[in-house]
C-alpha positions as CSV (number, residue, x, y, z in Angstrom):
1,X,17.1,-34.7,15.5
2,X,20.3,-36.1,16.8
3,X,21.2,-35.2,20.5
4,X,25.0,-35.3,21.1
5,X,27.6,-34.2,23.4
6,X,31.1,-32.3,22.1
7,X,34.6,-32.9,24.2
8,X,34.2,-29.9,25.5
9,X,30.1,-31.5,27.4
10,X,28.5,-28.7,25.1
11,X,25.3,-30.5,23.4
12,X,25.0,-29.7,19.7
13,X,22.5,-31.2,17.4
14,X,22.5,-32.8,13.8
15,X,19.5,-33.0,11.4
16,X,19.6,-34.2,8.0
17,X,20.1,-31.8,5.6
18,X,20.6,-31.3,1.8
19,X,22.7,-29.8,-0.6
20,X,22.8,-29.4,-4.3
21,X,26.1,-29.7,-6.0
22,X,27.2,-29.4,-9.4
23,X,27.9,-32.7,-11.1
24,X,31.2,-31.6,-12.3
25,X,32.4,-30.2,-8.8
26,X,31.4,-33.4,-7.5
27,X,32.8,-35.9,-9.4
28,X,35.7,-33.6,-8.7
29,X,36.4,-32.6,-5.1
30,X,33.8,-35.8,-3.8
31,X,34.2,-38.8,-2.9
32,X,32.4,-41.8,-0.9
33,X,33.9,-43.9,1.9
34,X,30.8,-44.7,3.3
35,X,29.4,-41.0,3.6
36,X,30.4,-38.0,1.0
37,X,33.7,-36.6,1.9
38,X,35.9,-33.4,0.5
39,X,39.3,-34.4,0.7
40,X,40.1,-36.3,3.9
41,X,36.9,-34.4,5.9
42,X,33.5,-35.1,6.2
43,X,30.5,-32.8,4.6
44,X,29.7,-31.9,8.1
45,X,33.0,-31.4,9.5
46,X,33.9,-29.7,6.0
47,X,31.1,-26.9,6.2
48,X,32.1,-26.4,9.7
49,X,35.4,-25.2,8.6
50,X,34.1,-23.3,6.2
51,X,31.8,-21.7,8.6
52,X,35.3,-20.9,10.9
53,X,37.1,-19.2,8.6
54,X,38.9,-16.2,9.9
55,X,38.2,-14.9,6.1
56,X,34.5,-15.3,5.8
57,X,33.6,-11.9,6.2
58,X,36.1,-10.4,3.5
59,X,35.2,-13.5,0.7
60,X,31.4,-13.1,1.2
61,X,32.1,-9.4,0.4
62,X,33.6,-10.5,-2.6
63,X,30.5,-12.5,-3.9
64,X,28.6,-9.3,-4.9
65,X,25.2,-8.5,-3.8
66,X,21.7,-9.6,-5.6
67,X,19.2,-6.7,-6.2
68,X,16.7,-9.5,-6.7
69,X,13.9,-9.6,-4.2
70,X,14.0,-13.7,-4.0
71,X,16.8,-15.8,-3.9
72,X,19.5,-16.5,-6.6
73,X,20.5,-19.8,-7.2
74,X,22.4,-21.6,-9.4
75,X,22.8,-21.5,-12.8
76,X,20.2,-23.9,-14.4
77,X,22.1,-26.8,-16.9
78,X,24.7,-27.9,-14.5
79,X,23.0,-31.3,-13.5
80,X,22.9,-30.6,-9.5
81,X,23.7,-33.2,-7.3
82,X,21.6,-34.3,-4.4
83,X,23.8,-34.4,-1.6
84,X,22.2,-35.5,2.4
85,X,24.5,-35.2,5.2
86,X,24.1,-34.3,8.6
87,X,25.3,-31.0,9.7
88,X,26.0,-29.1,13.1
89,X,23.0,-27.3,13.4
90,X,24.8,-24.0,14.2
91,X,27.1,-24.4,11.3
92,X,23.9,-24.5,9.1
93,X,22.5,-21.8,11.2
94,X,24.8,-19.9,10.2
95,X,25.0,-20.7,6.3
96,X,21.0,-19.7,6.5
97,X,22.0,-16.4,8.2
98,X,24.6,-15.8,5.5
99,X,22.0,-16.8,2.7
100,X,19.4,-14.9,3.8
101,X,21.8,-11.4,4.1
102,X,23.0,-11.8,0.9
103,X,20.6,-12.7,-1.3
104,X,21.8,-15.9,-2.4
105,X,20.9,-19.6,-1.6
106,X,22.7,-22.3,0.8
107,X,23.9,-24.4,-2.3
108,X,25.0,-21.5,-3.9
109,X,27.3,-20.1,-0.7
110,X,28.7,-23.5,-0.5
111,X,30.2,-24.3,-3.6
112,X,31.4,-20.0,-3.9
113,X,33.2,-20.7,-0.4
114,X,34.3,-24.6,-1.6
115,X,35.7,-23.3,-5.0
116,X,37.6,-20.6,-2.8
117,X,39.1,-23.1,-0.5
118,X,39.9,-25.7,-3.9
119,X,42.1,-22.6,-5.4
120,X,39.4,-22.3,-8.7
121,X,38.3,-18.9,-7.8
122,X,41.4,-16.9,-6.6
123,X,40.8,-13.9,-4.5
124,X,43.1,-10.3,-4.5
125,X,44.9,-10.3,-0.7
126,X,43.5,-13.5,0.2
127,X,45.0,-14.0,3.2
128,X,45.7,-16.8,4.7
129,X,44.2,-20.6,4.9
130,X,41.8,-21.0,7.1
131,X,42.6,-22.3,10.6
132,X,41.9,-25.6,11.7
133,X,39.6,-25.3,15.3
134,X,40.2,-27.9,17.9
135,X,36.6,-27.3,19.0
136,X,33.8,-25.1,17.7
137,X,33.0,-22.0,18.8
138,X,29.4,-20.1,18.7
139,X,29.8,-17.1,16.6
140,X,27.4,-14.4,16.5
141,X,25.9,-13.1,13.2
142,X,23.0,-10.6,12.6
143,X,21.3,-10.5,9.6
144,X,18.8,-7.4,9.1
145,X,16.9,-7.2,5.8
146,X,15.1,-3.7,5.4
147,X,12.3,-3.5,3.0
148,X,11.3,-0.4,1.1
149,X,7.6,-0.7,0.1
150,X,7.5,3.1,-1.7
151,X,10.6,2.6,-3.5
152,X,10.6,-1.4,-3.9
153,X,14.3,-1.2,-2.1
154,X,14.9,-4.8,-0.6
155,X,18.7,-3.9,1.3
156,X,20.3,-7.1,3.1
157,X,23.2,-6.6,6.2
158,X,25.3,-9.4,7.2
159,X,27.3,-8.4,10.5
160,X,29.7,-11.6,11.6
C-alpha cells in the first residue's frame, strides 16, 4: 500500500487495483501516456470525479435494481479489458459501497457512470456536469442489504 500525503496534510492511500473494460470503450475513450488515461485525466483522478459527482445519487437511481441474489456483471462477448491502476482508496471504497447496494459489480458501475459522463447514455433532467473538486472530500455512504430467508427477498439500500 502506498502512504501519501494530500495539500490539504490529510494521508490517503493507493493500492493497486483492477478494472475490466470493454475493448470497444477502450480503444475509444483510452489512451496511454505512460499510464491509462480518459481524456486529459488519469484512471485514478478520473474515478474520483466520478465518485464527486453532485449527480451520483439521481444516475445510480437510473441504473435499475438487480433482483439477483449475486452480482450482475457484464455482458459476456465484449472482450474485457484488463485495466491496473492505482486508485484513492476511499474513492474505491466507495464504488464497493455503491456495488454492493445495488447489486451490480465495480466494472459494471464504472463504465454505466463513464458512458454517462461520455454523452452515450443520455439521461431525462440530467443536470448539470459534474463539478471539478479542488480537493477531496470524505463522503458518507451506508449501504444496508436485508435478507429475507422465508420469502428468499434479498432488498439492497444505498444512502449517499
Amino acid at each position: 500500500m502506498n502512504k501519501q500525503t494530500r495539500i490539504d496534510r490529510e494521508p490517503y492511500y493507493q493500492s493497486r487495483s483492477t478494472l475490466l473494460i470493454p475493448e470497444s470503450y477502450f480503444k475509444k475513450y483510452f489512451w496511454r501516456s505512460p499510464y491509462v488515461k480518459v481524456g486529459h485525466l488519469a484512471l485514478s483522478s478520473y474515478l474520483g470525479a466520478l465518485m464527486d459527482d453532485p449527480q451520483l445519487e439521481y444516475k445510480l437511481s437510473r441504473l435499475g435494481r438487480t433482483s439477483k441474489w449475486k452480482k450482475h456483471y457484464q455482458e459476456e462477448g465484449q472482450k474485457l479489458r484488463r485495466v491496473n491502476f492505482y486508485p484513492d482508496d476511499r474513492d474505491w471504497g466507495r464504488l464497493s459501497a455503491i456495488s454492493n447496494a445495488t447489486g451490480y459489480s465495480r466494472c459494471y458501475i464504472f463504465v454505466y457512470l463513464m458512458l454517462i459522463a461520455m454523452g452515450v447514455i443520455s439521461l431525462e433532467n440530467s443536470g448539470t456536469p459534474p463539478v471539478r473538486m479542488r480537493w477531496h472530500w470524505n463522503s458518507r455512504v451506508f449501504c444496508t442489504v436485508f435478507v429475507d430467508a422465508v420469502t428468499r427477498n434479498l432488498t439492497r439500500r444505498l444512502q449517499v
